[in-house]
PDB file of N, CA, C and O in Angstrom, chain B, residues numbered from 101:
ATOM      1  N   UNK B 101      29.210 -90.876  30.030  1.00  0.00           N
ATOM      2  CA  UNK B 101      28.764 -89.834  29.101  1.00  0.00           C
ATOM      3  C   UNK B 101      28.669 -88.495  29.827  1.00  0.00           C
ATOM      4  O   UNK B 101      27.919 -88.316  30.787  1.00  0.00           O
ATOM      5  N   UNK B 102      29.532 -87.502  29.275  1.00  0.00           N
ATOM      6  CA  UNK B 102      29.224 -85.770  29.948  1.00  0.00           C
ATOM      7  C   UNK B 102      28.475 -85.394  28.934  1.00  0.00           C
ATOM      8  O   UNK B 102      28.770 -85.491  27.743  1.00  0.00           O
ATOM      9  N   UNK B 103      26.883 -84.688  29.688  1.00  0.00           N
ATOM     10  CA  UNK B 103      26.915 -83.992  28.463  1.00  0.00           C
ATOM     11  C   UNK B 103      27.387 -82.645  28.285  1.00  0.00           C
ATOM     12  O   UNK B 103      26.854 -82.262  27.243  1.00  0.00           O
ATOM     13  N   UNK B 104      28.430 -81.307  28.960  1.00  0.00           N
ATOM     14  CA  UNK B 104      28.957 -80.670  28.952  1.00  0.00           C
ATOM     15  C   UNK B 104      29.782 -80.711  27.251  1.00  0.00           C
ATOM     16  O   UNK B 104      29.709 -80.056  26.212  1.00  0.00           O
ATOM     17  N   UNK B 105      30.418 -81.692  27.674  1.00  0.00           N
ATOM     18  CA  UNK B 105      31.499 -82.385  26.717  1.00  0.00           C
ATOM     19  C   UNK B 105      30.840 -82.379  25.327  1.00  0.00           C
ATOM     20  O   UNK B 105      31.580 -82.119  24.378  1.00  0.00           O
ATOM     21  N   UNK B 106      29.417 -82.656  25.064  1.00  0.00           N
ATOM     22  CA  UNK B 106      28.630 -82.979  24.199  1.00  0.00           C
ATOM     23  C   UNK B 106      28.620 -81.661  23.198  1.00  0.00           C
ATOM     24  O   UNK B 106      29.131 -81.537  22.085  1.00  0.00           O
ATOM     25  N   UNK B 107      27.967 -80.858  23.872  1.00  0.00           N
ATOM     26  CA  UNK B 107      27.585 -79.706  24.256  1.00  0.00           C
ATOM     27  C   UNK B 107      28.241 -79.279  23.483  1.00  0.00           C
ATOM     28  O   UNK B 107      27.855 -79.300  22.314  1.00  0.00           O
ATOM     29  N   UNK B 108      29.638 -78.658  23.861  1.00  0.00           N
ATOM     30  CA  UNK B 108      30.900 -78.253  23.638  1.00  0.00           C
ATOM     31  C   UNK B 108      31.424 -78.795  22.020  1.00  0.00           C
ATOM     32  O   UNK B 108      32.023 -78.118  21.184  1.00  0.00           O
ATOM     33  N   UNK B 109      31.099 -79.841  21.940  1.00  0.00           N
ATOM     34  CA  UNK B 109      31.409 -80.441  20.764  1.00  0.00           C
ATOM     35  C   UNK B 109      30.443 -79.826  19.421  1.00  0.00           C
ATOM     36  O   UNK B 109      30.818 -79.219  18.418  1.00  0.00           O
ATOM     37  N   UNK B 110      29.407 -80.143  19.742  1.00  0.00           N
ATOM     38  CA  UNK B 110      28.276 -79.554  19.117  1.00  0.00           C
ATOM     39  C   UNK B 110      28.208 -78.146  18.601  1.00  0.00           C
ATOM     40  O   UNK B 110      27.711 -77.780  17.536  1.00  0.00           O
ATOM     41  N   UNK B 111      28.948 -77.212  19.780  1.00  0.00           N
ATOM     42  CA  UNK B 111      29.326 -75.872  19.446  1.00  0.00           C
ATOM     43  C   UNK B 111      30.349 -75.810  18.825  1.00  0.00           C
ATOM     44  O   UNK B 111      30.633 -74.617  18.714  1.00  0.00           O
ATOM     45  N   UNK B 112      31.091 -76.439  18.340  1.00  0.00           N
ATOM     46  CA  UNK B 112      32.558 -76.520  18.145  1.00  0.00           C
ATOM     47  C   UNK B 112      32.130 -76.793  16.299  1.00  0.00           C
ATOM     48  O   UNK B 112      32.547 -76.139  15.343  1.00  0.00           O
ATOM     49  N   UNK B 113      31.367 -77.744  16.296  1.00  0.00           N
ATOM     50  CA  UNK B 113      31.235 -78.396  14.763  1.00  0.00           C
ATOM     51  C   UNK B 113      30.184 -77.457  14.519  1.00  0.00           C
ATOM     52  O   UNK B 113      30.295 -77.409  13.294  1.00  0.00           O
ATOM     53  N   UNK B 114      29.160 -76.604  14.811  1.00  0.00           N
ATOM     54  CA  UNK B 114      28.245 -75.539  14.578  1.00  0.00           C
ATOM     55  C   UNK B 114      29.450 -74.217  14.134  1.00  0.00           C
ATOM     56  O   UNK B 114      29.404 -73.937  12.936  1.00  0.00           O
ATOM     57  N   UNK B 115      30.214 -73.621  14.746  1.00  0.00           N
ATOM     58  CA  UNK B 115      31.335 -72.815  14.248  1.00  0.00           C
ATOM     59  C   UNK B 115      32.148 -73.158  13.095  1.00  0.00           C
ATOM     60  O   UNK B 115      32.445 -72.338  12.227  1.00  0.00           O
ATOM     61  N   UNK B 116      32.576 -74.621  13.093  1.00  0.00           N
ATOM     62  CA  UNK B 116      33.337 -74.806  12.156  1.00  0.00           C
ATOM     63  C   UNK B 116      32.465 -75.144  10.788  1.00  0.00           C
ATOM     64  O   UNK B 116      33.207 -75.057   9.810  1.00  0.00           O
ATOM     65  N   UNK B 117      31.358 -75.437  10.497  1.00  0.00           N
ATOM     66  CA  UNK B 117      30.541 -75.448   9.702  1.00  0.00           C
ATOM     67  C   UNK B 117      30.414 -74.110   9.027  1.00  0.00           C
ATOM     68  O   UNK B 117      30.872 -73.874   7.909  1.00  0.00           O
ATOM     69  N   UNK B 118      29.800 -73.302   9.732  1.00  0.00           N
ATOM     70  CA  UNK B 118      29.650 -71.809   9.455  1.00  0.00           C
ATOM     71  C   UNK B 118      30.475 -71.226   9.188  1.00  0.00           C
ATOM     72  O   UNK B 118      30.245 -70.171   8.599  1.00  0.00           O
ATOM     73  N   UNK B 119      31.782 -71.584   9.465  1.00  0.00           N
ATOM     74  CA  UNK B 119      32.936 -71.084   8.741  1.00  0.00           C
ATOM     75  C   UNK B 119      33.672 -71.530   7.424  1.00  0.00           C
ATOM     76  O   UNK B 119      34.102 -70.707   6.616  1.00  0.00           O
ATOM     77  N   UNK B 120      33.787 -72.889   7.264  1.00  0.00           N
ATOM     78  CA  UNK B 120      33.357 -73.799   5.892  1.00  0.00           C
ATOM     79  C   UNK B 120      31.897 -73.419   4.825  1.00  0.00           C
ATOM     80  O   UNK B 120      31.775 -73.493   3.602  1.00  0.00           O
ATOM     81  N   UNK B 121      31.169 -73.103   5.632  1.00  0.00           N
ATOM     82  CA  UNK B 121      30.041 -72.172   4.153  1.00  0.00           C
ATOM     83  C   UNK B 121      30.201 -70.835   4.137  1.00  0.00           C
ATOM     84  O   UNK B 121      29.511 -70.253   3.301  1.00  0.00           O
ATOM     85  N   UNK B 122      31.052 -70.033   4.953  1.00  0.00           N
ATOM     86  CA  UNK B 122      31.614 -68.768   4.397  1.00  0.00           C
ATOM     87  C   UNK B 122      32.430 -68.899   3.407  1.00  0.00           C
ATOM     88  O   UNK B 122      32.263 -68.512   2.251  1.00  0.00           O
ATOM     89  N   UNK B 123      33.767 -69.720   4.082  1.00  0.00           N
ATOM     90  CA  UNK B 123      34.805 -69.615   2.981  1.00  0.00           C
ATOM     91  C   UNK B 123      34.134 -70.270   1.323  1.00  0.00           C
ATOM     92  O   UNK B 123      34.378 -69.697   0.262  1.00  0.00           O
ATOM     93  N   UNK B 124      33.306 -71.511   1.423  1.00  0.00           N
ATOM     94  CA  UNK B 124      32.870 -72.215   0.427  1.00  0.00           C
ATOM     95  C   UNK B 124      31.944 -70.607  -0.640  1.00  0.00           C
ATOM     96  O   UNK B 124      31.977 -70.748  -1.863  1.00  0.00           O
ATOM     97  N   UNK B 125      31.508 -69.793  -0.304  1.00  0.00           N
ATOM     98  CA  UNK B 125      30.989 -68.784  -0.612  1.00  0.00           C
ATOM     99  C   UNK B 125      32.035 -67.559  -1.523  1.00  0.00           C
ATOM    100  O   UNK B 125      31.795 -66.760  -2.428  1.00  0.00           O
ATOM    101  N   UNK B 126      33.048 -67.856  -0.875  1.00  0.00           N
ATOM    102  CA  UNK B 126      34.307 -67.189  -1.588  1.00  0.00           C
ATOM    103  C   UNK B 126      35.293 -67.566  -2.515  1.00  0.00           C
ATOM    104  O   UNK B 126      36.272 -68.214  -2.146  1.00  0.00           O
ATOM    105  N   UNK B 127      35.101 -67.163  -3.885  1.00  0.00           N
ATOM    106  CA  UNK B 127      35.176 -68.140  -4.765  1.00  0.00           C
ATOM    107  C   UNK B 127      37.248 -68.387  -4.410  1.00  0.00           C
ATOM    108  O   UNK B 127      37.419 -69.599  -4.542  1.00  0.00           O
ATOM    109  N   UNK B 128      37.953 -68.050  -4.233  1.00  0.00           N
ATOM    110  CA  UNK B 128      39.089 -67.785  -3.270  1.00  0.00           C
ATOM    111  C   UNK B 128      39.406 -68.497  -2.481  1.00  0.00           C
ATOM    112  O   UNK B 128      40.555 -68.907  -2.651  1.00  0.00           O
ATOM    113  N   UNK B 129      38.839 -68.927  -1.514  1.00  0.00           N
ATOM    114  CA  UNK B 129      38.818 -69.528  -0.328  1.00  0.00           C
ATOM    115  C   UNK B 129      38.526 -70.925  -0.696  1.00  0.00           C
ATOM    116  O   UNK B 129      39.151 -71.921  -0.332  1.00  0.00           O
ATOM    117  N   UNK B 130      37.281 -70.854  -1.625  1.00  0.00           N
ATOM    118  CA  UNK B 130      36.804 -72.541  -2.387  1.00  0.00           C
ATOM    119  C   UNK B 130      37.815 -72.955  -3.205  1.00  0.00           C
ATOM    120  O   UNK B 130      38.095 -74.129  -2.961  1.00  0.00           O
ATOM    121  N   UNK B 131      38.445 -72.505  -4.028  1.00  0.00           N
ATOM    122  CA  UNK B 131      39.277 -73.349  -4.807  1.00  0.00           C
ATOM    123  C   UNK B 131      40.511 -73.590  -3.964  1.00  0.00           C
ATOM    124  O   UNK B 131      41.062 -74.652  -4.251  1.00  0.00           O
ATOM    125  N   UNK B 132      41.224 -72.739  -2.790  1.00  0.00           N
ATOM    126  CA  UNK B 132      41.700 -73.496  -2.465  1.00  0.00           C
ATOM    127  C   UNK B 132      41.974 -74.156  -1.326  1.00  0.00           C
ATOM    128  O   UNK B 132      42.978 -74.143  -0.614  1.00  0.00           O
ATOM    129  N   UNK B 133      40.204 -75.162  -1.185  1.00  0.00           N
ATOM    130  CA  UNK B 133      39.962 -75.815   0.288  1.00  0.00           C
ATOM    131  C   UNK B 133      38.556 -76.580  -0.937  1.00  0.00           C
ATOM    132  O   UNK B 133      37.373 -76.245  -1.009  1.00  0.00           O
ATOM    133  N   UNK B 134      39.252 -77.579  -1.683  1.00  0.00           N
ATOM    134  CA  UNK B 134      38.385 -78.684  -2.624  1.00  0.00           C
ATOM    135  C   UNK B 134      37.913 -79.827  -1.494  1.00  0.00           C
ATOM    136  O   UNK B 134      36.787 -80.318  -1.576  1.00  0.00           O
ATOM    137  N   UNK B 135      38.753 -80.183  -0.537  1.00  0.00           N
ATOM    138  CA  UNK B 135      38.316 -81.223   0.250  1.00  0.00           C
ATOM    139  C   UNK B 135      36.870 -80.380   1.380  1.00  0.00           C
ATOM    140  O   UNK B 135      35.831 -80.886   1.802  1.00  0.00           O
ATOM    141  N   UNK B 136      37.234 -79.456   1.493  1.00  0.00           N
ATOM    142  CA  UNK B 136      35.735 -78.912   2.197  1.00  0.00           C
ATOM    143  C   UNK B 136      34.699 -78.687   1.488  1.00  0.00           C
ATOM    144  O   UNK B 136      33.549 -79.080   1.685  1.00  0.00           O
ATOM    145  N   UNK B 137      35.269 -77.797   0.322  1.00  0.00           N
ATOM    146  CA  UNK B 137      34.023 -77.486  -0.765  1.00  0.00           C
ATOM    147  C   UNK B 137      33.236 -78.224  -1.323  1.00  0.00           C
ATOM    148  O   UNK B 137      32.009 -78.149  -1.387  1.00  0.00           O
ATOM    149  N   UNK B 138      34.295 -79.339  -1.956  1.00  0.00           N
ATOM    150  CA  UNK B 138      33.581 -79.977  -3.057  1.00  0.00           C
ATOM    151  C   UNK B 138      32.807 -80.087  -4.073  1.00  0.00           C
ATOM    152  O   UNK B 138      32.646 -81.183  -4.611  1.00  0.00           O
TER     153      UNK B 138
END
């Protein structure tokens, strides 16, 4: 187990989250990304 690696991951799915409830925010971006939005 690294936890570097962890870490890294964690930051990685924290960005990509925050970028999935931007776009989900844009009515544009949500319709066409249904598998993120939902």
């Amino acid at each position: 187990f690294d936890g570097r690696n962890a870490a890294a991951n964690d930051e990685a799915s924290d960005l990509i989250s925050l970028a999935v409830r931007g776009c989900c925010s844009h009515p544009a971006c949500d319709v066409n990304n249904p598998d993120i939005c939902g």
